[in-house]
N, C-alpha and C positions, 0 to 999 in steps of 0.2 A: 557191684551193688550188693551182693549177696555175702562178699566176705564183710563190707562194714557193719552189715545189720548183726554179721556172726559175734563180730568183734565188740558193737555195742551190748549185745545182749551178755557178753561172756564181760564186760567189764560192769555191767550193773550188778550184776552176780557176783563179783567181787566185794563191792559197795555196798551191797547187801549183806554182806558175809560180814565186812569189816565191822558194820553198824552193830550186827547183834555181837561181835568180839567185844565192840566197846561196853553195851548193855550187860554183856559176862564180867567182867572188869569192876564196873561200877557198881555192881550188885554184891561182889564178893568179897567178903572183909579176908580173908586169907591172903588173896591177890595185893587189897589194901597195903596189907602189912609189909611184903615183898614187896613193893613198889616202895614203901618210905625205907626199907633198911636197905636196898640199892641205890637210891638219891642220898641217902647220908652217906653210905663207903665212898662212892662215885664224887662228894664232895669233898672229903678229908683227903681221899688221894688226890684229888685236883689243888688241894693246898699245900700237900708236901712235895708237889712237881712244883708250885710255883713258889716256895720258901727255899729251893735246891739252890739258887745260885748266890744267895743271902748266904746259904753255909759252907758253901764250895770258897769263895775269897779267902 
């Protein structure tokens, strides 16, 4: 009994954590901007893996 209450209370606290990471996130235009210039490379190289075999033939 006394290890699930440990385990709950130590994963609310995670929860908790994660929530104000998001609220740091969403507040911060710097973070902003690093998040679209990662989704754009992260995009362009997902199209040059999947134009490889179109240029390999």
């Amino acid at each position: 009994m006394a290890k699930s209450l440990i385990n709950c209370a130590r994963s609310l606290h995670f929860f908790g954590a994660f929530r104000a990471g998001l609220r740091y996130v969403k507040a911060s235009r710097e973070l902003h901007r690093v998040l679209v210039r990662t989704a754009i490379y992260f995009f362009f190289a997902s199209v040059t893996w999947a134009l490889l075999p179109l240029v390999a033939r």
